[in-house]
MDTraj code that builds the backbone (N, CA, C; nanometers):
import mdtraj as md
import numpy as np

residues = "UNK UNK UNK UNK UNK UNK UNK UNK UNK UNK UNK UNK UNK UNK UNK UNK UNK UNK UNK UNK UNK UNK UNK UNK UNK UNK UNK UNK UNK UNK UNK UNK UNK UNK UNK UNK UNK UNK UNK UNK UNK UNK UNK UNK UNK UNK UNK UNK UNK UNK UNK UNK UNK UNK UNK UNK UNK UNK UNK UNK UNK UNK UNK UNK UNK UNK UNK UNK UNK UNK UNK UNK UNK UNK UNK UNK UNK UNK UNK".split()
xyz = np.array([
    [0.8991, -3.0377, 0.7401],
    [0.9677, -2.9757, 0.6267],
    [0.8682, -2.9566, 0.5117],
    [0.8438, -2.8199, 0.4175],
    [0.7803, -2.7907, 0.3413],
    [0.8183, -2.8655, 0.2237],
    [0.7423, -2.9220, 0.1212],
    [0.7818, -2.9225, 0.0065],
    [0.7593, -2.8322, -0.0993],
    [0.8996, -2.8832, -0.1443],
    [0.9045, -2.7560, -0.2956],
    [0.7742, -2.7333, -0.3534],
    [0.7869, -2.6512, -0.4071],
    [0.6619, -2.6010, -0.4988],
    [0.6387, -2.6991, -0.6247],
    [0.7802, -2.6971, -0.7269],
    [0.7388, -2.7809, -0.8127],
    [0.7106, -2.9007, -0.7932],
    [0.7341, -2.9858, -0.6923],
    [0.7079, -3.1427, -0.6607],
    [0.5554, -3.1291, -0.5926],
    [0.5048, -3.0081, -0.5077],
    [0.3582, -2.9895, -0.4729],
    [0.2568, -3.0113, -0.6153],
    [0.2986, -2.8605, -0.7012],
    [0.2205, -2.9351, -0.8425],
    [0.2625, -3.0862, -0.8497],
    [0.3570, -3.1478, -0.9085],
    [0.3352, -3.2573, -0.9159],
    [0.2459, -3.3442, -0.8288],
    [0.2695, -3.3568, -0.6781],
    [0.2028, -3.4016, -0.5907],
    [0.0573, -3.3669, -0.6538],
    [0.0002, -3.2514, -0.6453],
    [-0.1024, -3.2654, -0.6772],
    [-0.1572, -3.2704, -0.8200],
    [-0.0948, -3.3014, -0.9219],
    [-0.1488, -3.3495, -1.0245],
    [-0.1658, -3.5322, -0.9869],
    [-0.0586, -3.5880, -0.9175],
    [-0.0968, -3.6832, -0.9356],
    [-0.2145, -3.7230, -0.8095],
    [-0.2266, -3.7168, -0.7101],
    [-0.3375, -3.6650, -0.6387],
    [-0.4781, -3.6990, -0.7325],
    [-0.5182, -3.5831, -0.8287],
    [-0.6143, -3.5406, -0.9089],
    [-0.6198, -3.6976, -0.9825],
    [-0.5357, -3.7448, -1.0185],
    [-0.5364, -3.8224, -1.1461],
    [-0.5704, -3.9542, -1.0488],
    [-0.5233, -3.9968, -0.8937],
    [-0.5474, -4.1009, -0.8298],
    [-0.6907, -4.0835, -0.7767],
    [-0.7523, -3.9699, -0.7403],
    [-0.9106, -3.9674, -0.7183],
    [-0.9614, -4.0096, -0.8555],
    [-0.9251, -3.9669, -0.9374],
    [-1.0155, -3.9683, -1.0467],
    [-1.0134, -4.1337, -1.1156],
    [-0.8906, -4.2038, -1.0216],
    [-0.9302, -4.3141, -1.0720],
    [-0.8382, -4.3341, -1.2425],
    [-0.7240, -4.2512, -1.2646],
    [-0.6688, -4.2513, -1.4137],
    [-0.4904, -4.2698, -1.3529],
    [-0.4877, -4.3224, -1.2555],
    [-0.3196, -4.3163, -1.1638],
    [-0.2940, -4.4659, -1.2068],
    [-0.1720, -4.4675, -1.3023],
    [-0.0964, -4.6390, -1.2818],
    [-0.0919, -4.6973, -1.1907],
    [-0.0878, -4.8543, -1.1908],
    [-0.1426, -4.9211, -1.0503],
    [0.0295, -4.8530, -0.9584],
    [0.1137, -4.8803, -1.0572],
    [0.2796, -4.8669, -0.9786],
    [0.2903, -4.7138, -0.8709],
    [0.2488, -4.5798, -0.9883],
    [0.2139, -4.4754, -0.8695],
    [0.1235, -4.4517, -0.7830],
    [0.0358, -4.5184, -0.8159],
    [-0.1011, -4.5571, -0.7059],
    [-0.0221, -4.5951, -0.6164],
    [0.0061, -4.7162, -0.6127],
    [0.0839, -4.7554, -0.4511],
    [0.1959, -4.7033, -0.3825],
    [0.2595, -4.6288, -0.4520],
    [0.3706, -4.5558, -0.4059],
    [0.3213, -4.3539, -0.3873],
    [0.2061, -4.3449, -0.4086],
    [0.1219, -4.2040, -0.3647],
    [0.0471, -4.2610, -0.2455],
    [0.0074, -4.3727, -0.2418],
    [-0.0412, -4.3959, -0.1061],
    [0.0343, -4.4215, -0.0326],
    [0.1243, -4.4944, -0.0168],
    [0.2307, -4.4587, 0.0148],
    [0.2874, -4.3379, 0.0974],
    [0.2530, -4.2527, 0.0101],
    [0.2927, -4.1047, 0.0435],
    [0.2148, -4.0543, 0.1245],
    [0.1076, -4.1030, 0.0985],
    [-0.0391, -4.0100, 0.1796],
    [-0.0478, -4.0858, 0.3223],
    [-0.0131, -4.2014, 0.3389],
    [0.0032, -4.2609, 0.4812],
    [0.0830, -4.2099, 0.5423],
    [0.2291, -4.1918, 0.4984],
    [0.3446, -4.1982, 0.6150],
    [0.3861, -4.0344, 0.5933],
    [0.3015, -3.9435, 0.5063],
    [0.3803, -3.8163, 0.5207],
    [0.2258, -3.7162, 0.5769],
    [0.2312, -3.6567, 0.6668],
    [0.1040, -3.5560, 0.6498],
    [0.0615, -3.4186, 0.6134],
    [0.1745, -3.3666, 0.5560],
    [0.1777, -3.3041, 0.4568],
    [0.0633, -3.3675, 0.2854],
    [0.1035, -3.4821, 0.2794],
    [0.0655, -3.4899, 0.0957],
    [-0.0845, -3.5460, 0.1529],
    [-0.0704, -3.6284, 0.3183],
    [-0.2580, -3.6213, 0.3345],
    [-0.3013, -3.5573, 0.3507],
    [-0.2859, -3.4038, 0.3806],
    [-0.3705, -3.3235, 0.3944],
    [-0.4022, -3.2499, 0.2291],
    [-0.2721, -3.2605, 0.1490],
    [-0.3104, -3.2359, 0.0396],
    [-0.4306, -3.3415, -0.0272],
    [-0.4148, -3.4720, -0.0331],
    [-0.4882, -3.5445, -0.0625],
    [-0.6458, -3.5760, 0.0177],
    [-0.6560, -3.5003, 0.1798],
    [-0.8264, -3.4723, 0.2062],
    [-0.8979, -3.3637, 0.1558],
    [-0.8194, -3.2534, 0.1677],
    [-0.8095, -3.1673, 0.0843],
    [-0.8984, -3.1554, -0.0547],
    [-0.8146, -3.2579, -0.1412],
    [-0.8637, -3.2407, -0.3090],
    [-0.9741, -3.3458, -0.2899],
    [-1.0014, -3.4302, -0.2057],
    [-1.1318, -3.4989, -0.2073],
    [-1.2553, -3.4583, -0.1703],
    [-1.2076, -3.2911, -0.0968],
    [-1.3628, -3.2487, -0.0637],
    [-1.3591, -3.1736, -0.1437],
    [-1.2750, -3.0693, -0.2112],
    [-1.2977, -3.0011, -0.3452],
    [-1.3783, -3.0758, -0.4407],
    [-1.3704, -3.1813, -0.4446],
    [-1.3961, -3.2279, -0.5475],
    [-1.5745, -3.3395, -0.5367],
    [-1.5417, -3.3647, -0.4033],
    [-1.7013, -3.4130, -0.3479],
    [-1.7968, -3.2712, -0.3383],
    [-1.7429, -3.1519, -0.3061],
    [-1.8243, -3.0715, -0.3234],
    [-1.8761, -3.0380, -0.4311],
    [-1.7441, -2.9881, -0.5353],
    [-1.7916, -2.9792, -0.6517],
    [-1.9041, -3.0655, -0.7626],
    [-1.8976, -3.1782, -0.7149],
    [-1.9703, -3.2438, -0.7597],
    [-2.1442, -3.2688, -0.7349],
    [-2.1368, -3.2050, -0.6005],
    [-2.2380, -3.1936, -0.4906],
    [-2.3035, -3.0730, -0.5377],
    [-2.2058, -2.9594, -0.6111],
    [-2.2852, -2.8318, -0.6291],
    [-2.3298, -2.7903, -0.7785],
    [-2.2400, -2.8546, -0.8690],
    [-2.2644, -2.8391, -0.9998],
    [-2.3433, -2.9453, -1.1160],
    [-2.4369, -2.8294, -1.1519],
    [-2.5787, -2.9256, -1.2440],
    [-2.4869, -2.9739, -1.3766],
    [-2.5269, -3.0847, -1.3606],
    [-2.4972, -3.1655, -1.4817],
    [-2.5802, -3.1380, -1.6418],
    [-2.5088, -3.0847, -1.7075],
    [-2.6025, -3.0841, -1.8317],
    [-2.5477, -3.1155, -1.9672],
    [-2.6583, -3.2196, -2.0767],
    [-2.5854, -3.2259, -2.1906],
    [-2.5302, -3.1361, -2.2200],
    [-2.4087, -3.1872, -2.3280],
    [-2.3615, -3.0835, -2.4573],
    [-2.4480, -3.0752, -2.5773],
    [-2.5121, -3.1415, -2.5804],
    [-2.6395, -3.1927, -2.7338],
    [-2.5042, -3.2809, -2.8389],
    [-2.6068, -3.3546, -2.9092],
    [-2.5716, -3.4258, -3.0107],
    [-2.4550, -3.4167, -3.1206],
    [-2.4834, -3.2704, -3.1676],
    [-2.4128, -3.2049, -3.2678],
    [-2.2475, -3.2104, -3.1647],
    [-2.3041, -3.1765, -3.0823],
    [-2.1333, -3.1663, -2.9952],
    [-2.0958, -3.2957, -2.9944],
    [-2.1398, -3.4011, -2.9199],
    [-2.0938, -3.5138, -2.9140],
    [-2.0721, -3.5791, -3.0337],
    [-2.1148, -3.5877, -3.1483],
    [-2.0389, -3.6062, -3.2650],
    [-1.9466, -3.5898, -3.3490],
    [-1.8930, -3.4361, -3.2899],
    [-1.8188, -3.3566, -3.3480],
    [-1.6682, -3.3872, -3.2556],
    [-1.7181, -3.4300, -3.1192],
    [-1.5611, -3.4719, -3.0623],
    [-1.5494, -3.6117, -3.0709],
    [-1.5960, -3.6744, -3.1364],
    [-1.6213, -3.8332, -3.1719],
    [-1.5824, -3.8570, -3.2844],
    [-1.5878, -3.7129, -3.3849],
    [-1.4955, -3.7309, -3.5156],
    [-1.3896, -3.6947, -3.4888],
    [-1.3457, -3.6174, -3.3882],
    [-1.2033, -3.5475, -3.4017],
    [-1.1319, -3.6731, -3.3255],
    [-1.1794, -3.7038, -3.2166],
    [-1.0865, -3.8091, -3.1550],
    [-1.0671, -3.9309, -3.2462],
    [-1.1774, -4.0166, -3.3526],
    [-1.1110, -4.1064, -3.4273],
    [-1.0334, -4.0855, -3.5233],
    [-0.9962, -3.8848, -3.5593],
    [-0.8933, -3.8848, -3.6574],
    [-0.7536, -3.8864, -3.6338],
    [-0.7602, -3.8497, -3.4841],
    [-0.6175, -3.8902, -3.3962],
    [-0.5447, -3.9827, -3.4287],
])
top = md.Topology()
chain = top.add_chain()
for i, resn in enumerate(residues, 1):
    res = top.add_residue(resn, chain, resSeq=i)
    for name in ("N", "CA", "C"):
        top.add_atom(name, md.element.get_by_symbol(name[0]), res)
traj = md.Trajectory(xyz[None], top)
């Protein structure tokens, strides 16, 4: 059975947010969860791990310079 579209975005936002290591421990275990017993959301979830090992694999890393990094270092402590 397909899943809906809007619960796919969801699925894969949270996906994104559990690679990246920014997923609450509570949906962490209940997305793995998901990614074991459904194969649908694992294929979504091998999926966004090679997007994202690639991407990382293909794109040069380069400063922003100084002036930048100061400038979002003031805005975020006026938050």
């Amino acid at each position: 059975m397909a899943t809906p579209p809007n619960h796919q975005r969801d699925l894969q936002r949270q996906i994104n947010l559990l690679i990246d290591g920014e997923l609450d421990s509570a949906s962490e275990r209940a997305l793995r969860t998901q990614i074991e017993t459904n194969e649908e959301v694992q294929k979504m979830y091998k999926s966004q791990v090679a997007f994202k090992r690639t991407l990382s694999e293909k794109i040069t890393r380069m400063s922003c310079g100084d002036a930048l990094k100061d400038s979002l270092r003031s805005k975020i402590r006026g938050l």
